[in-house]
C-alpha positions as CSV (number, residue, x, y, z in Angstrom):
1,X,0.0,0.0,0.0
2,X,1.3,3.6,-0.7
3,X,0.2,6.4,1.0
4,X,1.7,10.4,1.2
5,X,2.2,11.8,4.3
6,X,3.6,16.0,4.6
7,X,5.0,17.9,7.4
8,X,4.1,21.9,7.6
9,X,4.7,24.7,10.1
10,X,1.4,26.7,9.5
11,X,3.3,29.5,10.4
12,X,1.2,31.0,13.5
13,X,-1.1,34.0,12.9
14,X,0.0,37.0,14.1
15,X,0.2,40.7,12.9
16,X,2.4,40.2,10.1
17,X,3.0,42.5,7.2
18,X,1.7,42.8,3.5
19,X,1.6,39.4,1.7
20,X,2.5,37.2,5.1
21,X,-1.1,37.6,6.9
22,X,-2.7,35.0,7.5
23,X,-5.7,35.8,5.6
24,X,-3.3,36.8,2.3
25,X,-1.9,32.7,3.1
26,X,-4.5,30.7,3.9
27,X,-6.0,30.2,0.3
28,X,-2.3,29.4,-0.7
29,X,-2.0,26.7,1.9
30,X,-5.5,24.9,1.3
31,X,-4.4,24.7,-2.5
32,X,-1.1,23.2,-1.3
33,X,-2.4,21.0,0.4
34,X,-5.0,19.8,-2.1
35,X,-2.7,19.7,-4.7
36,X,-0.4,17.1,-2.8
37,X,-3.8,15.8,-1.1
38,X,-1.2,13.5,1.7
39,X,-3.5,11.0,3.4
40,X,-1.6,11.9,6.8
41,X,-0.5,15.9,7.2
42,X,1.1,17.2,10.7
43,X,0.9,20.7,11.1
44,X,2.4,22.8,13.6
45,X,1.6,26.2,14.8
46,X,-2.0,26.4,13.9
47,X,-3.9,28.8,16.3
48,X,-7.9,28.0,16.5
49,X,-9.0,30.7,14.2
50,X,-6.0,29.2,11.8
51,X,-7.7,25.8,12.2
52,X,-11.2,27.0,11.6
53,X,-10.4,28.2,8.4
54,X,-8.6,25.1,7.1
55,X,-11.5,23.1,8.4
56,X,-13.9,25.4,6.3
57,X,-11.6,24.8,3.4
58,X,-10.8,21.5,3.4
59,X,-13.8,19.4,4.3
60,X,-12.1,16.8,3.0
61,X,-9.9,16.1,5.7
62,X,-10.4,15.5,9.5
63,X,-8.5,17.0,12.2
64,X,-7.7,15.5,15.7
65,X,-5.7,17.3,18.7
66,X,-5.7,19.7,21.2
67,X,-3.6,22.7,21.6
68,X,-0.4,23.3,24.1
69,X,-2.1,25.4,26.6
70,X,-4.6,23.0,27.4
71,X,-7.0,26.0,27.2
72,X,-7.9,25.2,23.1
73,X,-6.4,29.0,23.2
74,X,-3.3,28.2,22.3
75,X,-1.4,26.4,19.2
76,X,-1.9,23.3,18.0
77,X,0.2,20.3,16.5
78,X,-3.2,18.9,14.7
79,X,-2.8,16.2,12.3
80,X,-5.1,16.2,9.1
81,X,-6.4,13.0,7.9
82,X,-8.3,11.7,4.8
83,X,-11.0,9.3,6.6
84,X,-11.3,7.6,3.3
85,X,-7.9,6.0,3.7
86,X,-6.8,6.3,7.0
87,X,-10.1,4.9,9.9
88,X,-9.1,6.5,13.4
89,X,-8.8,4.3,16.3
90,X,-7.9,6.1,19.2
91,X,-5.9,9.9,19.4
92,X,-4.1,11.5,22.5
93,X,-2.0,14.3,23.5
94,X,0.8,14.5,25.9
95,X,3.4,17.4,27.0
96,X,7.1,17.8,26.9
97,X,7.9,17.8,30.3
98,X,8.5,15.7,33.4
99,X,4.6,15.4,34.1
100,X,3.5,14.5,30.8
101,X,0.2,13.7,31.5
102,X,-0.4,17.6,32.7
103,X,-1.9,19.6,29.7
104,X,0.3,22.9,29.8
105,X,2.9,21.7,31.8
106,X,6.3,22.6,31.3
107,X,10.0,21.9,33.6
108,X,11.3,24.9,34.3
109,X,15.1,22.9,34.1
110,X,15.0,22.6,30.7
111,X,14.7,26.2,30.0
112,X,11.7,26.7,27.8
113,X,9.0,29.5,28.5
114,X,6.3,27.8,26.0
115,X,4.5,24.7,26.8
116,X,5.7,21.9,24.2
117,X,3.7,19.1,23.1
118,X,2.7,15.7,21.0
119,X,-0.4,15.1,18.9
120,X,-0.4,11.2,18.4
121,X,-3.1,9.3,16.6
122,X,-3.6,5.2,15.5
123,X,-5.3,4.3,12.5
124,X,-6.3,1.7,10.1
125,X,-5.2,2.3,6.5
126,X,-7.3,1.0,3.5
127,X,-9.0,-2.6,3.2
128,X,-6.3,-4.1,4.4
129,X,-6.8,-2.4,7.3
130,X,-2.9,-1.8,8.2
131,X,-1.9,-0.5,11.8
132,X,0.2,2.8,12.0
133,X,0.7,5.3,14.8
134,X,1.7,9.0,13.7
135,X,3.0,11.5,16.2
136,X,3.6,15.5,15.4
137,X,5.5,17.8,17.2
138,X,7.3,21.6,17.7
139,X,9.9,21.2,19.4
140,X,11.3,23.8,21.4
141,X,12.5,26.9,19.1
142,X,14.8,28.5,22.0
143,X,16.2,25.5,24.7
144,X,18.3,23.1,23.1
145,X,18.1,21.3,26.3
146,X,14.1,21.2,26.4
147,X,14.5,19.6,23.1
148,X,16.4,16.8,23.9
149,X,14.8,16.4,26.6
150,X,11.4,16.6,24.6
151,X,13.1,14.0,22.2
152,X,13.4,11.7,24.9
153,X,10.3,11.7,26.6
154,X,9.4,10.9,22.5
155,X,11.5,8.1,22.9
156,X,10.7,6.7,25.6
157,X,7.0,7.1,25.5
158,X,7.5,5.0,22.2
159,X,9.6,2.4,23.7
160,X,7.1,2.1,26.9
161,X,3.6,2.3,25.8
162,X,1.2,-0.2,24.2
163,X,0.0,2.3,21.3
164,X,3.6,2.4,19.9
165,X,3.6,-1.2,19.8
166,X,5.8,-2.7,17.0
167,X,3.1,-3.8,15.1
168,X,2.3,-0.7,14.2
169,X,4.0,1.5,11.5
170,X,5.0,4.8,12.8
171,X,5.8,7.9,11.7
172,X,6.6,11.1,13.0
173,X,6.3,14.7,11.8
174,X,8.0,17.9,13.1
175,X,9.3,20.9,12.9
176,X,12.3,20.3,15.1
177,X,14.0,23.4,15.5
178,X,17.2,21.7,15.0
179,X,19.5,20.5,12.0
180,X,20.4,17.2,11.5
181,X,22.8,15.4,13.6
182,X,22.6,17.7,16.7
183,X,21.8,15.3,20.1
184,X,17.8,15.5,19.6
185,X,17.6,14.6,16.1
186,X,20.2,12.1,16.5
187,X,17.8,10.5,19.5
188,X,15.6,9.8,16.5
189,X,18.3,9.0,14.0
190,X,19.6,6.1,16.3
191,X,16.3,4.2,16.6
192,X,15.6,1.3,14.5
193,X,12.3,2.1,14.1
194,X,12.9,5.2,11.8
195,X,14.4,6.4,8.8
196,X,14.9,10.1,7.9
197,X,13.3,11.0,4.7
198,X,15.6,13.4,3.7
199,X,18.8,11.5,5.0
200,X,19.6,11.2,1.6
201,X,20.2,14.7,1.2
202,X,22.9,17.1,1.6
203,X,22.5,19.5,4.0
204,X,21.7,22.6,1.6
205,X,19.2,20.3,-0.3
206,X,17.3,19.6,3.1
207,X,16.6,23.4,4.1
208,X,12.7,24.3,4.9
209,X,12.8,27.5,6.8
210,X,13.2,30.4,4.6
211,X,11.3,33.4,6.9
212,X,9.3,34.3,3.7
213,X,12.1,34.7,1.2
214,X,12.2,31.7,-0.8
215,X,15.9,30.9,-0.2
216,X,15.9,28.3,2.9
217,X,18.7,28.2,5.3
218,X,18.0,25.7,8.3
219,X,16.9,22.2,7.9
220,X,14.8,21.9,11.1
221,X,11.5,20.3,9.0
222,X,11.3,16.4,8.3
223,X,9.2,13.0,8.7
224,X,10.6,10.1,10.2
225,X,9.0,6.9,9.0
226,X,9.1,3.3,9.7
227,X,12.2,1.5,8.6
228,X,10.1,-1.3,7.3
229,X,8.8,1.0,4.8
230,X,9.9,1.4,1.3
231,X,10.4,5.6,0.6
232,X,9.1,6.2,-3.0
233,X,9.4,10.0,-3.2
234,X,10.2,13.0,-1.1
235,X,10.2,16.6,-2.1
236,X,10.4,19.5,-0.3
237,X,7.5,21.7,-1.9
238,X,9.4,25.4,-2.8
239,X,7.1,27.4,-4.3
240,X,5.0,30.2,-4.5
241,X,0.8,29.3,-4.6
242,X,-1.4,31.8,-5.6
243,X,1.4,34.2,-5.6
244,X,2.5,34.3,-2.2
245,X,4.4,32.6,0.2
246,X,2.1,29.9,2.1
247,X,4.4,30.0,5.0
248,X,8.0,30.7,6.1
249,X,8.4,27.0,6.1
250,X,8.7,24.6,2.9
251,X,6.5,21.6,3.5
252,X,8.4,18.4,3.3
253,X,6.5,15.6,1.3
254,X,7.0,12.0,1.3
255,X,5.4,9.2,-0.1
256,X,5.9,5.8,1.3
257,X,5.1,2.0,0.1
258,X,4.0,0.0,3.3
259,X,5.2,-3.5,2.4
């Protein structure tokens, strides 16, 4: 079975200038997004007006996930699905701190001032009726300690609970805030279960945040998917739609056989 999956930093509403308002982007972003039409999209940074508005524009998809506040007030890593592939069996959130379980919560130790968190769902893909877990995430854009420390609670969570089991396919979408090979991508890079969809890459080639210029310079976007899988395609979508700049992130698309 082959299914596409994306990653995209929404890029938060907030009073930008000119062409990188929200309400100037968020045409540009639907018609992304349907022209790619992933089965699985994680998006970070979505506020809930930002999510309205994708909702009212793509009825197509269904969103699950809360927001980092716990209040519904504050960002969101929602993924997008397409019920007509992908039949949802259970969804969760959980924060990047030492109490988890606490919506909102953050360690003061690790030096972030934001709340951090994980949108995680289990589905059923197609007839066949194939188990795979996605996670999305933002990790921390200041702290490089809260982000290894968020990438291990990642880790660990999928090594210790039940939902992550191996039988499932995962996959996880992010913007990381990091490059590759610092300590928290590397957390990811060194477990079995994943391969880097852009690994392939040089470093230049694997750039998604461009701060609405069109010319990237960090490589902080990416999916990790199952190893098992077999990567068919990945491209890291550079262009303009409808004339302006969807985001000040590149969306990184992948599509994957499940074999």
């Amino acid at each position: 079975m082959t299914i596409t999956l994306m990653s995209f930093n929404l890029r938060c509403d907030k009073p930008d200038p000119g062409e990188r308002q929200w309400r100037k982007r968020v045409g540009a972003i639907a018609k992304l997004i349907q022209h790619y039409h992933p089965d699985l999209l994680g998006t970070q940074e979505g506020k809930p007006n930002q999510i309205a508005d994708l909702k009212a524009l793509l009825p197509e998809y269904k969103f699950i996930g809360g927001d980092r506040t716990g209040t519904g007030l504050g960002e969101h890593c929602n993924i997008l699905f397409n019920p007509e592939i992908c039949q949802l069996q259970k969804t969760e959130d959980f924060y990047l701190s030492d109490t988890p379980e606490i919506p909102g919560s953050i360690t003061p130790a690790w030096g972030n001032r934001l709340p951090r968190m994980v949108t995680w769902g289990t589905f059923l893909l197609g007839e066949s009726q194939i188990p795979l877990t996605m996670l999305n995430t933002h990790l921390d854009h200041e702290s490089a300690i809260a982000r290894k420390n968020g990438a291990d609670l990642i880790n660990q969570i999928i090594a210790q609970d039940l939902a992550f089991s191996r039988e499932n396919y995962l996959f996880i979408t992010a913007d990381f805030n990091a490059n590759p090979h610092t300590p928290e991508r590397e957390i990811f890079a060194n477990n079995d279960r994943f391969q880097d969809v852009l690994s392939g890459y040089s470093l230049a080639e694997q750039y998604t945040y461009h701060e609405f210029t069109g010319k990237a310079w960090l490589a902080i976007d990416t999916i990790y998917c199952d190893s098992r899988c077999q990567l068919e395609k990945v491209k890291i979508d550079r262009q303009q739609w409808e004339n302006v700049w969807p985001s000040d992130h590149f969306p990184v698309i992948a599509t994957i056989s499940i074999v």
